[in-house]
N, C-alpha and C positions, 0 to 999 in steps of 0.2 A: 504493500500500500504506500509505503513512505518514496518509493523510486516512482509511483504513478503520480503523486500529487506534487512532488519535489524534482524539480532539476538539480542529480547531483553534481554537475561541473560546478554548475549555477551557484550551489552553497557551497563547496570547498571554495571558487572565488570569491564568494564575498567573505566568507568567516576569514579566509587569509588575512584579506582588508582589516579586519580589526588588529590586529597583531603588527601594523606600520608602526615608524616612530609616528611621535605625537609632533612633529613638527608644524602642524596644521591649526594646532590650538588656537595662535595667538590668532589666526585669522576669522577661523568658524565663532570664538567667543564673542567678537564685534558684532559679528552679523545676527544672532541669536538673539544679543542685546539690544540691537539698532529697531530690528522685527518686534521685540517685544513693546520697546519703548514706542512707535510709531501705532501700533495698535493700541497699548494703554490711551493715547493722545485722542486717538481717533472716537474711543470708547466714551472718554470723558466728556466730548464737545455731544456725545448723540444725548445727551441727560441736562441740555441747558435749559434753564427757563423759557415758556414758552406761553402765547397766549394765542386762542384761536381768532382768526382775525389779524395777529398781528403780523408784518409781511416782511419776509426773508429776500432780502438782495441776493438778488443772483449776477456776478461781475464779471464780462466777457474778457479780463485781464487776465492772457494767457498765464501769468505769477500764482495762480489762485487755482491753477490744473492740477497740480500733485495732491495739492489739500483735500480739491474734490475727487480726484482719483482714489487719494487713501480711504475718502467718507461710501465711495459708491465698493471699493474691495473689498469693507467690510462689512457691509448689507451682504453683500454676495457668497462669500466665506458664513457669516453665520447661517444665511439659507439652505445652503449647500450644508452645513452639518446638521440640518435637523432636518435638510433630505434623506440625509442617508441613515440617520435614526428611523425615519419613514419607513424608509427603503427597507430595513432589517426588518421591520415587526410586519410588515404588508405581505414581504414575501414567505417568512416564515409561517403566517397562519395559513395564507394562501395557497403554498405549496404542500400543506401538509393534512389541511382539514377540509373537504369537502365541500360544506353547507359554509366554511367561510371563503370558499372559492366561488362560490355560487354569489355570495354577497357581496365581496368585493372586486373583482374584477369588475363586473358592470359597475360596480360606482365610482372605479378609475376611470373606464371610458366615457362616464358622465363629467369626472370631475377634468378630464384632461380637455374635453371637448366645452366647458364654459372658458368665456373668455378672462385673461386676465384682468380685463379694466371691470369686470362682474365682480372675481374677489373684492377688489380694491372698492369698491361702491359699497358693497355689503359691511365690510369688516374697520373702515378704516373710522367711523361713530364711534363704535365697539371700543377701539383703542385708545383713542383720545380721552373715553370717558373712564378707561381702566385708569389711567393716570394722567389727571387733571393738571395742568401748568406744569407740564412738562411734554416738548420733544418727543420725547422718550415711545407717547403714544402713534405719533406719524412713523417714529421710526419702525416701529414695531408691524404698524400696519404696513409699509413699503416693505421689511421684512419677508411679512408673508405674501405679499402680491409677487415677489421674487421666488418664493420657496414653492409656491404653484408654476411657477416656469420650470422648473428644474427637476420637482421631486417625481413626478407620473413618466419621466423618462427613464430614472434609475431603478424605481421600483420595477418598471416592466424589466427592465436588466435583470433584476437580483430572482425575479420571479421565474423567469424563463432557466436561467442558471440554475438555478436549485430543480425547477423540474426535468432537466438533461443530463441530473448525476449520473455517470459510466453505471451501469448495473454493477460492474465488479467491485468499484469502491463503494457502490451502498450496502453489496455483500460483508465484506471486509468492515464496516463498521459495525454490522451486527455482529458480526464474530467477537467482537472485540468489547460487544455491549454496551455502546456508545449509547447514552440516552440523548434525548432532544436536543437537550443544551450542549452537548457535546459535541455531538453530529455538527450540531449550528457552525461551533467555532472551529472545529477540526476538519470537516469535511467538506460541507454546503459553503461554506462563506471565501475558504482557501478556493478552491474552484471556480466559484466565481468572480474572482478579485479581478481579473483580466480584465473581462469584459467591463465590470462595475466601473474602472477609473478610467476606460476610455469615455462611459457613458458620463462619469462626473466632469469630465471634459466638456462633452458637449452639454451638458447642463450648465455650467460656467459660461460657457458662450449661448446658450440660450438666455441664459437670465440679462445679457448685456442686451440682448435682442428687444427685450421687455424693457432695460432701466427707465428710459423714456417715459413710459407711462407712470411707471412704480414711483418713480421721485418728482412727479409734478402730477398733486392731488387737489382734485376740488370735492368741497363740504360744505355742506350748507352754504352756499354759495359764496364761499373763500377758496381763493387759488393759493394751495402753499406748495413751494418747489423747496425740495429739502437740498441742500448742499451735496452738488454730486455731479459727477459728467452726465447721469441724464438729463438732470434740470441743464446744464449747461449745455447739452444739444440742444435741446427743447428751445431754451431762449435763443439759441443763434438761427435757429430754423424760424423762427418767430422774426425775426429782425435779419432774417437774409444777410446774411453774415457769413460769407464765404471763409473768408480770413478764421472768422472763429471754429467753423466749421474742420477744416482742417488741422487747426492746434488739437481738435478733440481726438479727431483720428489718430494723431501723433500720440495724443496720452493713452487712449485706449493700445494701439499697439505695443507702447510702455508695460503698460499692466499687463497686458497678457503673457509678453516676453518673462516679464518677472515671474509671474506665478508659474510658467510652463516651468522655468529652469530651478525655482527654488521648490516646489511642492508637484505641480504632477510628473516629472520626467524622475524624479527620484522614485517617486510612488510607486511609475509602469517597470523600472530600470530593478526596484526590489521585487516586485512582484513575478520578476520573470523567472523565479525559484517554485511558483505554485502551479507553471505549464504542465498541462497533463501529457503526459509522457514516459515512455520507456528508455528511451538512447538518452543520451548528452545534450544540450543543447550548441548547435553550433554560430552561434552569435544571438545578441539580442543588445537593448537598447544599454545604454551606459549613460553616467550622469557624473558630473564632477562635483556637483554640491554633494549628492550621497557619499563618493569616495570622501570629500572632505569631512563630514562627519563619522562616517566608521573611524577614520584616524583619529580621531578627537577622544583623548581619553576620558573627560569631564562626558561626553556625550553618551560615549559607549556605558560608561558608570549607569549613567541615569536610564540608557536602556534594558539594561541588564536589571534595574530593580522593577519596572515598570511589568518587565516579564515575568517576571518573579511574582508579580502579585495576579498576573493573568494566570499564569496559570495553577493560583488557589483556587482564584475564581472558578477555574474551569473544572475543580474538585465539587463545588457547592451543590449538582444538582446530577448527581453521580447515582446508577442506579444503584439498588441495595438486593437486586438479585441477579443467579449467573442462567446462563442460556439452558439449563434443565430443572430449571422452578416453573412451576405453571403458570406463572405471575410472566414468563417472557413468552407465551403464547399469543398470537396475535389476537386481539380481541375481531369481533364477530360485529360487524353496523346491523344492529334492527331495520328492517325495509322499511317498517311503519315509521321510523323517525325519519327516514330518509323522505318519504312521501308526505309527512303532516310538514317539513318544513318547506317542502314547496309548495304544497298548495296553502302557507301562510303567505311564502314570497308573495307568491302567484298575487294571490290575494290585494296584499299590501301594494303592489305593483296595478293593478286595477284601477283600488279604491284613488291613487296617487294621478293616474291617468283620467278619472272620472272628473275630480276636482282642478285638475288642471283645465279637461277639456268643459265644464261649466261652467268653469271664470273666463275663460280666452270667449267664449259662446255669449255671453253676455255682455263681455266690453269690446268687442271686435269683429262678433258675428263670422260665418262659416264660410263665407267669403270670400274673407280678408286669410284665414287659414290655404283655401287652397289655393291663393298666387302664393303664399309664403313659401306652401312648398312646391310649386314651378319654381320659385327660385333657387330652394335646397336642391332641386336636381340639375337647377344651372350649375350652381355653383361644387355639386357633388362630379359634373361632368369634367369642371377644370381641374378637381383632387386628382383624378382618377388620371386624367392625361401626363400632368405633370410627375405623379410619385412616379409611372411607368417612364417617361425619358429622364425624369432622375438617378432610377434603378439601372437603363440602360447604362447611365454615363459611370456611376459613381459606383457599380459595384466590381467592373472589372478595375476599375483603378483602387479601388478600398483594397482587393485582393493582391493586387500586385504591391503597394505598399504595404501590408499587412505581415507578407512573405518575403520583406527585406527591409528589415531592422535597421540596416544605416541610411538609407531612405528615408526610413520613417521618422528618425530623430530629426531630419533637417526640415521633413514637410509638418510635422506635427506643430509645432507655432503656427506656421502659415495659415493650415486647415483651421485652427485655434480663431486665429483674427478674421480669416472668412467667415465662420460660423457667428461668431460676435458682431459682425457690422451692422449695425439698424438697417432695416429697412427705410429709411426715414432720409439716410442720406442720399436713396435714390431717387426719392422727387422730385426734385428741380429738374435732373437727367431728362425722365423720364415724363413730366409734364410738355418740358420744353419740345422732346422730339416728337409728341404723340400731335400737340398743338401743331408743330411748325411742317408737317407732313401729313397731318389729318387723317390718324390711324386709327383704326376703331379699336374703344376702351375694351371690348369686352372681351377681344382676342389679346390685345398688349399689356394689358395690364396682369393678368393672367402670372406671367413668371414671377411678378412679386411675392403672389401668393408662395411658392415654395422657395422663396431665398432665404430663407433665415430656420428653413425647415427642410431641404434634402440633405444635409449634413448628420442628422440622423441617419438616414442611408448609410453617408459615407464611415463615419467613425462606429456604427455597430459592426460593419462587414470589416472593417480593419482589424476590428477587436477580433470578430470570428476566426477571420485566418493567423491572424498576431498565435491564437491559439492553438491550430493544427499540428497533433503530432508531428516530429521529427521522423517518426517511424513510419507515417501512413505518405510524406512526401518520397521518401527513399523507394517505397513500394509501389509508388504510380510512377517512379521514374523505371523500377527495375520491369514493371510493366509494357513497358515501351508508352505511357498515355500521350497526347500532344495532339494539339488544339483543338478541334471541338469536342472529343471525344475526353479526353483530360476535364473538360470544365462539365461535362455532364454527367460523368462519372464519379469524381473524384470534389474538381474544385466545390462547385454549384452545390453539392449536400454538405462540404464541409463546411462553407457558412449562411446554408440555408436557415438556419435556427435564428442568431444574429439576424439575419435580413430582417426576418419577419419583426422582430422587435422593432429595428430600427422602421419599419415600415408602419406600424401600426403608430409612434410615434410623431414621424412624419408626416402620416395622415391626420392624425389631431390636432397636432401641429398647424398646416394650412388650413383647418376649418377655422381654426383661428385666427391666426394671420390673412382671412381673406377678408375680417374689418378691416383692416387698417390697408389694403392690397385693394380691393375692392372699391372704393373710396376715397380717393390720394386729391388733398389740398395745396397746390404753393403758390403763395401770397392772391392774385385775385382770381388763378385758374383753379376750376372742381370737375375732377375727371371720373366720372362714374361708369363701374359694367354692373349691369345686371345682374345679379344673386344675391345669393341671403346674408353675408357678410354687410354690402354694399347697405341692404335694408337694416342691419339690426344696428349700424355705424349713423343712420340718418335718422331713426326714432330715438337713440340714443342721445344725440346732440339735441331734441325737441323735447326728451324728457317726456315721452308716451313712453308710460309706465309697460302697461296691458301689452302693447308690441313690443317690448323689448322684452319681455316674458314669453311670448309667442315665438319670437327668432329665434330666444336663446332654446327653448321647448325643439322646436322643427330643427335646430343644430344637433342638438344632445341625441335626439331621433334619428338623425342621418349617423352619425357619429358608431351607435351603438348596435345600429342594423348593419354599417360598414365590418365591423370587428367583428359583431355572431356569425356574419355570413361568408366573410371572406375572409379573417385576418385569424377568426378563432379555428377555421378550418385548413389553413398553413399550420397553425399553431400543434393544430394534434398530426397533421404530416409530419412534423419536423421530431416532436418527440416519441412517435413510435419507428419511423425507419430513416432518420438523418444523424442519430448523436453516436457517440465513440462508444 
């Protein structure tokens, strides 16, 4: 088990690494410090006094970028960790308990398919009034308007993961009588670590995709723009500000570069110990920050106690019997509870649909329902074109970056900032040439929809093949495989699993993104196409409640008949004849 989950070169390399001189100290202790100190700073300023109503300068003075750059990477950093707290508890009930597989997956594809500017209107009252005269509650609210960009991608990662464990290593943990909690951290979680921080990746550049909205919030009819490169795109899009426009792409590029080289390239460069596999590995990604702290012997100290206390923890919930107690028999599911909790769903799922469909019937009449949805199948026609010339473009190239690691370290930033660019910067582009060539909105506008969402695509299928045994490439080479025959045999199921996530993602993704795609304002030009995006972006700006309830209803609808009928049926291809 330990040579399937573990790359042994992989960890004789790194373990060497701790046994360098320490020559490295005096440098890694600055930066440790510099990081700590710069985030304490950043903490402190989110807890200032604060009155609703009173109004936050936003200063287009490029000197005032790092300040707002530090304020928007730590909205992003905390999102991102109570993602991936999400991520654990989503997937472990999900992948393990039936009736909570039944409940929660459709209320990701609900909860992925409402728009972010929905959280942000709902929750961001909530917050303000948790803590009164203080910041504290905008920040909290743009928090979680960020943590919904991010966390329904990883969790479909960690889900998918845990249900394509190799049968051999779930065998081997029973042997071994691994309970729940065990399995969690020794098995299910090691396995899926790949895949997880490619997808934390592209959740970090999804959530930059979002900042825009998340940090320029109106309430009660107050505009407050919290201190941060969204609010600072926002205002230079607002005042056509090229000049500033550009500084922002420069700091955002900044920010990415840093995090990629100081936290995820460490992360994928350690994690390439947890490749399932039999042979050696023969290269994979390297990072100079990780090498500098294995040298670091203050560092290594504090690793070595950190593990120490893991794995008591991992003593805590240890079974108390061994594989010929009758207590390790597998237990027996009653049909009848298997049947009374659907037809509660069932039920519940009704009564939910009744009430929605009496309230829309009363303030909008049946009417106005069935153009909403002519629109959901305009708008479901452009999903469906685009994720498929996305998939064409991006998954032979996801693959072949995937399967060569020194590639990948140089395009991984790149991909990084591609994913992260607003869509917001492309307006002006794209008003100017749609006006000044008189092209119709509702085929041009179209690819905006999926820019800031085929990157799903690409960094799940990099993930997929990043992963592909060493053993199974040797054996399509000694096969004689090669070219189409290779990718339908061999490549095309090895990250057929990956696709699907990334797909299903993607797809949620532009349902959403076709408000803002859909829709596109710059300065006196308004370029609209037709579909549901387009509609729930213009009831929206008018404040009809009743229709922006009915958009969001006819999305969530498309959304979830999308994924029962086409994404959940990839889903069980891939886990009964695509995994290792």
């Amino acid at each position: 088990m330990e040579h399937s989950q573990f790359n042994g070169q992989a960890w004789q390399r790194n373990n060497a690494a701790y046994h360098q001189p320490n020559r490295w100290d005096w440098m890694a202790l600055p930066i440790i410090l510099g990081i700590i100190f710069f985030l304490a700073f950043g903490a402190s300023q989110m807890v200032s006094p604060y009155q609703v109503g009173m109004p936050l300068q936003i200063t287009l003075d490029p000197w005032y970028l790092p300040y707002y750059l530090l304020r928007t990477t730590l909205r992003m950093m905390s999102a991102l960790f109570l993602s991936l707290i999400f991520s654990f508890v989503f997937a472990a009930l999900a992948a393990r308990y039936r009736l909570a597989e039944k409940i929660m997956v459709p209320a990701l594809d609900i909860l992925q398919s409402i728009p972010v500017l929905g959280f942000l209107t709902i929750t961001v009252t909530g917050f303000i009034a948790l803590f009164p005269g203080s910041l504290l509650g905008v920040e909290c609210a743009a928090i979680f308007a960020i943590f919904t960009s991010q966390a329904w991608n990883m969790a479909f990662s960690m889900y998918q993961s845990m249900r394509t464990v190799p049968s051999d290593l779930r065998e081997a943990a029973r042997i071994f009588h691994l309970s729940s909690w065990q399995r969690f951290w020794r098995l299910e979680l090691p396995f899926a670590m790949p895949a997880l921080l490619w997808n934390m990746m592209m959740s970090m550049s999804g959530g930059w995709f979002f900042v825009v909205a998340c940090e320029t919030i109106t309430v009660n009819n107050h505009h407050i723009q919290l201190p941060g490169i969204g609010s600072y795109i926002a205002y230079a899009i607002d005042q056509e500000n090229y000049t500033a426009m550009g500084w922002a792409i420069l700091a955002m590029l900044i920010g990415i570069l840093m995090y990629d080289q100081l936290l995820f390239r460490p992360l994928i460069a350690w994690a390439n110990k947890f490749k399932y596999e039999q042979t050696g590995d023969q290269g994979g990604q390297e990072s100079w920050f990780l090498t500098l702290l294995r040298r670091t012997n203050s560092v290594q100290g504090i690793t070595e106690k950190l593990l120490n206390y893991f794995e008591r923890g991992l003593g805590l919930f240890k079974k108390n019997y061994d594989g010929t107690s009758i207590m390790a028999r597998p237990e027996r599911i009653n049909p009848m509870v298997e049947r009374v909790s659907d037809a509660i769903i069932a039920a519940l799922v009704m009564f939910a649909c009744w009430k929605i469909g009496t309230y829309i019937h009363s303030a909008v009449g049946w009417g106005e329902v069935f153009r909403v949805f002519w629109y959901g199948i305009l708008t479901l026609i452009r999903v469906i074109v685009m994720i498929t010339l996305a998939s064409l473009v991006w998954v032979p190239i996801g693959v072949w970056i995937g399967l060569n690691p020194k590639y990948s370290e140089r395009l991984q930033p790149v991909a990084q900032f591609m994913a992260a660019f607003p869509v917001n910067f492309m307006f002006p582009l794209v008003v100017i040439v749609l006006v000044k060539f008189h092209l119709n909105p509702d085929i041009w506008l179209t690819p905006l929809m999926v820019f800031g969402t085929q990157w799903y695509i690409l960094f799940n299928v990099i993930a997929g093949a990043s992963i592909i045994p060493t053993e199974l490439v040797y054996a399509a080479d000694n096969f004689g495989l090669s070219g189409w025959m290779r990718w339908k045999r061999f490549l095309l199921p090895a990250v057929f699993p990956s696709f699907v996530t990334g797909a299903i993602t993607a797809s949620g993704g532009s349902w959403n993104a076709s408000i803002v795609s859909e829709y596109v304002t710059w300065g006196p030009n308004t370029l609209t196409a037709t579909g549901l995006g387009s509609y729930i972006a213009q009831v929206t700006a008018t404040g009809d409640f009743p229709r922006v309830a009915l958009g969001i209803s006819v999305m969530c609808f498309f959304v979830i008949a999308c994924n029962r009928y086409i994404w959940r049926k990839l889903y069980t291809i891939a886990e009964e004849k695509m995994t290792f």
